[in-house]
VOBA-1610 file (N, C-alpha, C; in pm, whole numbers, padded with zeros to 5 digits, always signed):
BEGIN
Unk-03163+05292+02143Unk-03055+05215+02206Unk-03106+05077+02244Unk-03029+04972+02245Unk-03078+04847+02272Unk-03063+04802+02407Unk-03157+04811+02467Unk-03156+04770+02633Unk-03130+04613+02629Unk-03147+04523+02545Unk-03137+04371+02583Unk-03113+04321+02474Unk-02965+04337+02431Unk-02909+04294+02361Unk-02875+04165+02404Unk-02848+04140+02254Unk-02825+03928+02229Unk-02720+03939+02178Unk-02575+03901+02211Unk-02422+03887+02101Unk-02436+03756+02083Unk-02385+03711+01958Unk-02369+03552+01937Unk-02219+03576+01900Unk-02126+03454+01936Unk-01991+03472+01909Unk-01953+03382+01774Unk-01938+03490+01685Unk-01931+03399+01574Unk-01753+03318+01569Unk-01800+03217+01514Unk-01668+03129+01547Unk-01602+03096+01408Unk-01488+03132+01445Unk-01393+03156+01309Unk-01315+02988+01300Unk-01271+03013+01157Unk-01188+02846+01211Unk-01071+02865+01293Unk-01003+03015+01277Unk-00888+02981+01390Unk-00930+02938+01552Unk-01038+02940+01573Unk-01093+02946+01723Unk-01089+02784+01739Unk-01106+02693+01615Unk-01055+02504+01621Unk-00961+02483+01621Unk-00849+02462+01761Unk-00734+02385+01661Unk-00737+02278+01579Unk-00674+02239+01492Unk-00668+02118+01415Unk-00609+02038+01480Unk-00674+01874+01458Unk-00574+01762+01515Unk-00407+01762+01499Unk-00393+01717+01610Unk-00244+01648+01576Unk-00187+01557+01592Unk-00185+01485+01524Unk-00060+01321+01535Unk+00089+01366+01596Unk+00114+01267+01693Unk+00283+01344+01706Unk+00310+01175+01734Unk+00417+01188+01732Unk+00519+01038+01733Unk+00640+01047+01776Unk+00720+01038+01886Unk+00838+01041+01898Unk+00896+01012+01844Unk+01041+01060+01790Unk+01169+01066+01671Unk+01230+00916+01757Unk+01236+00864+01837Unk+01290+00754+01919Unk+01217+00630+01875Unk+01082+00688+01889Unk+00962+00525+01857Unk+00977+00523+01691Unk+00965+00645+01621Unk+00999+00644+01467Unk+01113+00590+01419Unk+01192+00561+01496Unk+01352+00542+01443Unk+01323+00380+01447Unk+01284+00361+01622Unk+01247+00222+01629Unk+01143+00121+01552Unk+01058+00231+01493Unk+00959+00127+01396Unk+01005+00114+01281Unk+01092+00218+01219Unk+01150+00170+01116Unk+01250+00089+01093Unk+01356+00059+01222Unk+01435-00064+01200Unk+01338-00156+01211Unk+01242-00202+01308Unk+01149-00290+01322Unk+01134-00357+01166Unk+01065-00266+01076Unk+01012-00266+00944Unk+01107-00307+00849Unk+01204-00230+00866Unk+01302-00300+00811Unk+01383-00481+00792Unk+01349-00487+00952Unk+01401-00621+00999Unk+01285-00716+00890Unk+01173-00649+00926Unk+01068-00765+00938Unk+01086-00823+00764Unk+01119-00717+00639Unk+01126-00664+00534Unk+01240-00743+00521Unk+01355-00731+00596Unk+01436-00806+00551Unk+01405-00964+00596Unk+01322-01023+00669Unk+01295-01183+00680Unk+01228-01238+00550Unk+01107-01156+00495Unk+01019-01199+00358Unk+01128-01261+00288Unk+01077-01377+00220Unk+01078-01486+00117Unk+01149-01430-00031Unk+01235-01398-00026Unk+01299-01363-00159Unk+01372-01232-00168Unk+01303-01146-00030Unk+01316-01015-00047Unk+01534-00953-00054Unk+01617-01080+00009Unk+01738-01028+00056Unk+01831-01094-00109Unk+01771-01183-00211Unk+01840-01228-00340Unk+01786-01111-00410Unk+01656-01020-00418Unk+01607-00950-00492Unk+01633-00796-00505Unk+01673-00779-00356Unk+01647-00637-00224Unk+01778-00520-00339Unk+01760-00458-00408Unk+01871-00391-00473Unk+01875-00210-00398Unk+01767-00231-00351Unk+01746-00068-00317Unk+01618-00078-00192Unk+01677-00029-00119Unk+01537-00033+00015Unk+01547+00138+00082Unk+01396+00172+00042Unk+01350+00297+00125Unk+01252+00290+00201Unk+01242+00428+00291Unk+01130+00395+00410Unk+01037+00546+00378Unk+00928+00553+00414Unk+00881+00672+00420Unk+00802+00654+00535Unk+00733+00760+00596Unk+00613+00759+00670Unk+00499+00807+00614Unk+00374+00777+00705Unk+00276+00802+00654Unk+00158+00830+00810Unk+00102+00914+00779Unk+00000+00962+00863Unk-00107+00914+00781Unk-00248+00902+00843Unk-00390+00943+00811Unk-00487+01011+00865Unk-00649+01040+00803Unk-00691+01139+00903Unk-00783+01034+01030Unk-00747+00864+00961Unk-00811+00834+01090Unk-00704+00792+01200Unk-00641+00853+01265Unk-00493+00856+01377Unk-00435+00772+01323Unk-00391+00704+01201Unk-00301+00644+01159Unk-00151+00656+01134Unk-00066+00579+01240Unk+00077+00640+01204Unk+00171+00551+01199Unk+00199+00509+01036Unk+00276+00440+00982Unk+00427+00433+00900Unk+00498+00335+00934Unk+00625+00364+00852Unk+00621+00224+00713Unk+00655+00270+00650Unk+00678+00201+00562Unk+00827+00146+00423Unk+00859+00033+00436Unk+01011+00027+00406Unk+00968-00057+00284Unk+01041-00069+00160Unk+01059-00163+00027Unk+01154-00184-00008Unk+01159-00259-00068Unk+01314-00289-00121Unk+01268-00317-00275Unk+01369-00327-00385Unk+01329-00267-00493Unk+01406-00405-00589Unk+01394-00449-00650Unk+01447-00575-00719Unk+01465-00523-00848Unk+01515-00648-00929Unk+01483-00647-01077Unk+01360-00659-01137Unk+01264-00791-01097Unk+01183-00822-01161Unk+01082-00843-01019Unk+01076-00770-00922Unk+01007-00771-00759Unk+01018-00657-00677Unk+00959-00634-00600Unk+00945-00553-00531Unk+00849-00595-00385Unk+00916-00542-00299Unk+00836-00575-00157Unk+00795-00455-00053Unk+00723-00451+00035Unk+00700-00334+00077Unk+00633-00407+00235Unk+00624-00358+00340Unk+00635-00379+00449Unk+00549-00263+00552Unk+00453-00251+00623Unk+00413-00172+00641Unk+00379-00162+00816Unk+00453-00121+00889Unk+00428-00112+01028Unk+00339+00026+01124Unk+00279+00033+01175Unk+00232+00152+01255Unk+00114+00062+01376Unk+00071+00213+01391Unk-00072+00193+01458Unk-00175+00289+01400Unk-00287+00176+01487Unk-00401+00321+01427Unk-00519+00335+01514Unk-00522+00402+01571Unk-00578+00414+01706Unk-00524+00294+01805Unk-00576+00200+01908Unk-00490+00125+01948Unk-00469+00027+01917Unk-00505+00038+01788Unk-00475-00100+01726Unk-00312-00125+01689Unk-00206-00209+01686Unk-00097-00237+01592Unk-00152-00292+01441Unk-00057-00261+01373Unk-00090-00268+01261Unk+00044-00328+01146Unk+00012-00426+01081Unk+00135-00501+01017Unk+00085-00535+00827Unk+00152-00488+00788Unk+00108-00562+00621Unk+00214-00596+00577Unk+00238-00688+00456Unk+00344-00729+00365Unk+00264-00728+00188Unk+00350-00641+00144Unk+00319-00638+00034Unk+00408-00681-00097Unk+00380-00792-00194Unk+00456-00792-00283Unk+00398-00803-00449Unk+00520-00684-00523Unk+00478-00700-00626Unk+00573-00736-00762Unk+00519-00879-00846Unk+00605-00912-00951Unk+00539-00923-00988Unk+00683-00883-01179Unk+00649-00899-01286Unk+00718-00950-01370Unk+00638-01080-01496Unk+00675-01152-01537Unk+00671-01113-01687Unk+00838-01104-01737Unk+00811-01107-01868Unk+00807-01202-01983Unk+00795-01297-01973Unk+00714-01394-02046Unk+00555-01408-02062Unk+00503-01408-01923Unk+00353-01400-01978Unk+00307-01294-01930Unk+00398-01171-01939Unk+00328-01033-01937Unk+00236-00988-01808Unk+00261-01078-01693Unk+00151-01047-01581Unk+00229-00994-01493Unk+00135-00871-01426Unk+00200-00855-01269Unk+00149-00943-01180Unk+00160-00969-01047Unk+00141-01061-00977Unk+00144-00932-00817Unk+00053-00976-00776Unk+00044-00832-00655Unk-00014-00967-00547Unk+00079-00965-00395Unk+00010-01087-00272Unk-00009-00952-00211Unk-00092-00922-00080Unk-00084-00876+00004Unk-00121-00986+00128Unk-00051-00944+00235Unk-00052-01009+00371Unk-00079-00944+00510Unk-00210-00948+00550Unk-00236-00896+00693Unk-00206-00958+00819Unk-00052-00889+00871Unk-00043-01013+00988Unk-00088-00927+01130Unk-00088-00807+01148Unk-00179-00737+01243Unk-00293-00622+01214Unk-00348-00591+01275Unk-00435-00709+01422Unk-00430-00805+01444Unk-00491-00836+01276Unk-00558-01012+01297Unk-00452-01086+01146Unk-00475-01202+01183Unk-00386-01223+01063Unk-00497-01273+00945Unk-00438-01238+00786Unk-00559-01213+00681Unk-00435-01284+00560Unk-00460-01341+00454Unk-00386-01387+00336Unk-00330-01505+00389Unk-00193-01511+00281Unk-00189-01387+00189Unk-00274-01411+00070Unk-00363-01321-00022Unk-00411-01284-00089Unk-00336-01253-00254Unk-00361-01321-00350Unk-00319-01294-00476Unk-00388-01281-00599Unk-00345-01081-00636Unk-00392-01084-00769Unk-00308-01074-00903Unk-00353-01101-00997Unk-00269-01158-01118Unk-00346-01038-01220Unk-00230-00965-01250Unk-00276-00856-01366Unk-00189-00904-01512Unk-00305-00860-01605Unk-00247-00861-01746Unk-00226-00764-01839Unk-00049-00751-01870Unk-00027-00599-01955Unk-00132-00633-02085Unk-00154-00509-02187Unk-00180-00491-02299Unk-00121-00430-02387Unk-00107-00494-02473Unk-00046-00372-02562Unk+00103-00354-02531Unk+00173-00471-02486Unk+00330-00474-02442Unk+00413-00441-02543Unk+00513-00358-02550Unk+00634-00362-02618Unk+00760-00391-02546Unk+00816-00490-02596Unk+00967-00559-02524Unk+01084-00499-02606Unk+01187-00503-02519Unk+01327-00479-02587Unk+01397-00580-02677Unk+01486-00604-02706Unk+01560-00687-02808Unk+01600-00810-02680Unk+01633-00805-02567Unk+01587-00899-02476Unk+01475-00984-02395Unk+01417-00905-02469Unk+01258-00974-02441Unk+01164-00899-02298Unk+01239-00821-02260Unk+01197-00736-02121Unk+01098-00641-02184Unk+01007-00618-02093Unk+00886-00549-02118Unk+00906-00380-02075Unk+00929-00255-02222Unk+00951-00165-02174Unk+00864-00063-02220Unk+00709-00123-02199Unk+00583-00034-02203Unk+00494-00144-02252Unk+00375-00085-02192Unk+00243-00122-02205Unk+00137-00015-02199Unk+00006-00039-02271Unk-00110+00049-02313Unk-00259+00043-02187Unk-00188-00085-02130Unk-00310-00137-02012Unk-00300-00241-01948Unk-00368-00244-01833Unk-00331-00371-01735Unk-00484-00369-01676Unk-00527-00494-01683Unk-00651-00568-01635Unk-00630-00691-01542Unk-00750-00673-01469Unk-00746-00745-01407Unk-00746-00970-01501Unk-00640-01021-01448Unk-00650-01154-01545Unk-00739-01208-01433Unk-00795-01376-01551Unk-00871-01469-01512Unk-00788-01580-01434Unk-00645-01539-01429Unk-00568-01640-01393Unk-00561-01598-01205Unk-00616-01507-01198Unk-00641-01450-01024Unk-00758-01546-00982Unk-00684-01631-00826Unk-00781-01694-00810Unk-00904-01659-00732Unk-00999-01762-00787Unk-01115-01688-00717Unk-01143-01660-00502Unk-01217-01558-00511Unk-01212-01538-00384Unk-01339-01579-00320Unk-01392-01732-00291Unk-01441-01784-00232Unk-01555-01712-00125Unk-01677-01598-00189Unk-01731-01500-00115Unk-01816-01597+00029Unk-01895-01676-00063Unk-01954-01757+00067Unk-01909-01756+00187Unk-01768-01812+00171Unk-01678-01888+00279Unk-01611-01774+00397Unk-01617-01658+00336Unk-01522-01564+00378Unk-01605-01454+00463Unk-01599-01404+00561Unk-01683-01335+00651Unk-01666-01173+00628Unk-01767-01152+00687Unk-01756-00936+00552Unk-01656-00896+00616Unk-01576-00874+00735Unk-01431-00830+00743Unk-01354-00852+00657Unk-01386-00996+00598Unk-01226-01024+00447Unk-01296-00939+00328Unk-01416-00970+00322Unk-01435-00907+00189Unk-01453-00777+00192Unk-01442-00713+00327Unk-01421-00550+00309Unk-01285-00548+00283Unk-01191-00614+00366Unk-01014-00577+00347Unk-01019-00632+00210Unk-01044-00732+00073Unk-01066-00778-00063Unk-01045-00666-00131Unk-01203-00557-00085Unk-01272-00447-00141Unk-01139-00343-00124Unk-01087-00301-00013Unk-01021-00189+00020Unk-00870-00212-00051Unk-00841-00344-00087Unk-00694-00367-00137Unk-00724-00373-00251Unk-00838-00423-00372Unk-00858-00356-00515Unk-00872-00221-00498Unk-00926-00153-00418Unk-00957-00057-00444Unk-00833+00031-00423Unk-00720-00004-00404Unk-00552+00043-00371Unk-00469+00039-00450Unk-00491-00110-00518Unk-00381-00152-00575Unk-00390-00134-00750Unk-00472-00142-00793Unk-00514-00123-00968Unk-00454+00009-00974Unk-00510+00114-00878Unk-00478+00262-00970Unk-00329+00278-00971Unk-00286+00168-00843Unk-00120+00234-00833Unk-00076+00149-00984Unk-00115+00037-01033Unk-00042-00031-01138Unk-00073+00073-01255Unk-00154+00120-01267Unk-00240+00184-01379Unk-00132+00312-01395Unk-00122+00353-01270Unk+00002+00512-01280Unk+00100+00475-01318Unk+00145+00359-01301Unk+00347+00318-01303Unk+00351+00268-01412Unk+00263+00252-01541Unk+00217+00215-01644Unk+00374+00253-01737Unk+00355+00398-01755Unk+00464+00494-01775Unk+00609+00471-01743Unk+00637+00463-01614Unk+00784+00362-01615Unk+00808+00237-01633Unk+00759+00161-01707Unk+00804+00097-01772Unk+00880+00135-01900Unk+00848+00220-01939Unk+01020+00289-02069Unk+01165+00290-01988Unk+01189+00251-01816Unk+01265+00236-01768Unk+01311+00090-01751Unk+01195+00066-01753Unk+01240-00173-01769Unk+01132-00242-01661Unk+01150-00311-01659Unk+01079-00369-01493Unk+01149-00295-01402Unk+01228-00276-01348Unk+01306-00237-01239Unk+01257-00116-01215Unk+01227-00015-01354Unk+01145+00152-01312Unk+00988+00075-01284Unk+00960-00024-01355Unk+00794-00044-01323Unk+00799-00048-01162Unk+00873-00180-01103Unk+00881-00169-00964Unk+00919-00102-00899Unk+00989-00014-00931Unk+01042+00096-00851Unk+00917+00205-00803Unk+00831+00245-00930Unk+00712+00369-00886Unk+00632+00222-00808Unk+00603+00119-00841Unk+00516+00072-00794Unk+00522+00072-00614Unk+00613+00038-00564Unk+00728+00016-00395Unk+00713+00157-00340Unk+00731+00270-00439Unk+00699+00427-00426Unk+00560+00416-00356Unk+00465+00416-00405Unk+00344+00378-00396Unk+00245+00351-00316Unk+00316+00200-00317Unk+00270+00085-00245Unk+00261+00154-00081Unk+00347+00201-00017Unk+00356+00260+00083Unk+00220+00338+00132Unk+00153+00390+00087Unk+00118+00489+00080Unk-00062+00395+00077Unk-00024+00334-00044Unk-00152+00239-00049Unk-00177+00154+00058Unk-00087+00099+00106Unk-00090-00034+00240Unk-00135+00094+00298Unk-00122+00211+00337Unk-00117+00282+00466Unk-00289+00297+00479Unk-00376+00345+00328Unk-00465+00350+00278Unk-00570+00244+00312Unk-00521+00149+00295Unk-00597-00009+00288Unk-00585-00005+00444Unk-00501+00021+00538Unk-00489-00032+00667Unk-00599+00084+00731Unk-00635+00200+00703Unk-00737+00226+00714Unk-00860+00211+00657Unk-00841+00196+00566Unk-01008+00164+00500Unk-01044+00019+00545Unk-00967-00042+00610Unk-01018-00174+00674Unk-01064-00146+00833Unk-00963-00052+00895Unk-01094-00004+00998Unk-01149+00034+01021Unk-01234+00091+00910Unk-01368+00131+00880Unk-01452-00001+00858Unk-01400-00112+00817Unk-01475-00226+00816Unk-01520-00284+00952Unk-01451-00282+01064Unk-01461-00321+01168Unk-01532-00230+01258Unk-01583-00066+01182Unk-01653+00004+01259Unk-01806-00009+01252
//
């Protein structure tokens, strides 16, 4: 018999709760008109705006964001409000495409925390096939063009060139997926792209405060 016994309590995962983000349905309602508003002030967005949705978005670093686009012919915009830890948090995202010289055109704009841009990259389809109107309804590849201007590394302090790093690192794969709707016209290209984009700003707005950690 064991006079001096040792128990160790083995610990199961139900014994962790898991985090939880919660957000009031009141402050959610309110950030998304917010987002909306702000979405509807951008530079082109209310001649272009044919379709506007919102989604939300959580992350696993306390990130809790709403996000609204509006959906054009040949544009698309996307708008990105939350917080993330106590930080506020603001982006503007826009993406066109030109069918004449075959480029997408992607700005992004950091106006909270701090304000950052706006920032512009210039992609080039490959391998385009156009309709009998000249609209672009598929392509084989999209690269980065030489017509993106350069980003001045010297000048720019490692906070920009981490947020640089974290918004290529967002924005290519989403162009690269929506590749495919284009057999819908520009309007399906921008449409998955605005899908997306949401999701990516939400992405980038954390992987930039990891830059600041």
């Amino acid at each position: 018999m064991c006079t001096s016994c040792k128990f160790e309590k083995q610990t199961s995962s139900a014994d962790v709760l898991p985090s939880v983000q919660t957000m009031n349905l009141a402050d959610l309602n309110a950030l998304q008109e917010t987002t909306a508003s702000r979405l509807s002030q951008r530079p082109g967005v209310a001649a272009s705006g044919l379709k506007v949705a919102s989604a939300v978005h959580t992350t696993s670093e306390g990130g809790v964001f709403v996000s609204t686009g509006s959906i054009g012919p040949l544009q698309g915009d996307v708008t990105l409000s939350g917080t993330l830890g106590p930080f506020p948090v603001e982006l503007h995202l826009t993406v066109k495409l030109d069918n004449e010289t075959e480029t997408v055109t992607v700005s992004l704009e950091v106006v909270k925390p701090i304000h950052l841009g706006p920032f512009n990259w210039v992609f080039k389809l490959g391998g385009v096939t156009k309709d009998a109107q000249g609209k672009i309804i598929g392509a084989q590849a999209v690269t980065l063009s030489a017509d993106t201007p350069a980003f001045p590394q010297s000048q720019l302090g490692s906070h920009v060139l981490c947020f640089l790093k974290c918004a290529g690192l967002a924005i290519a794969p989403i162009l690269i997926e929506c590749l495919g709707s284009l057999t819908g016209g520009p309007q399906g290209f921008i449409a998955c792209v605005v899908a997306k984009a949401g999701s990516g700003a939400a992405a980038i707005a954390a992987c930039v405060a990891k830059c600041a950690s």
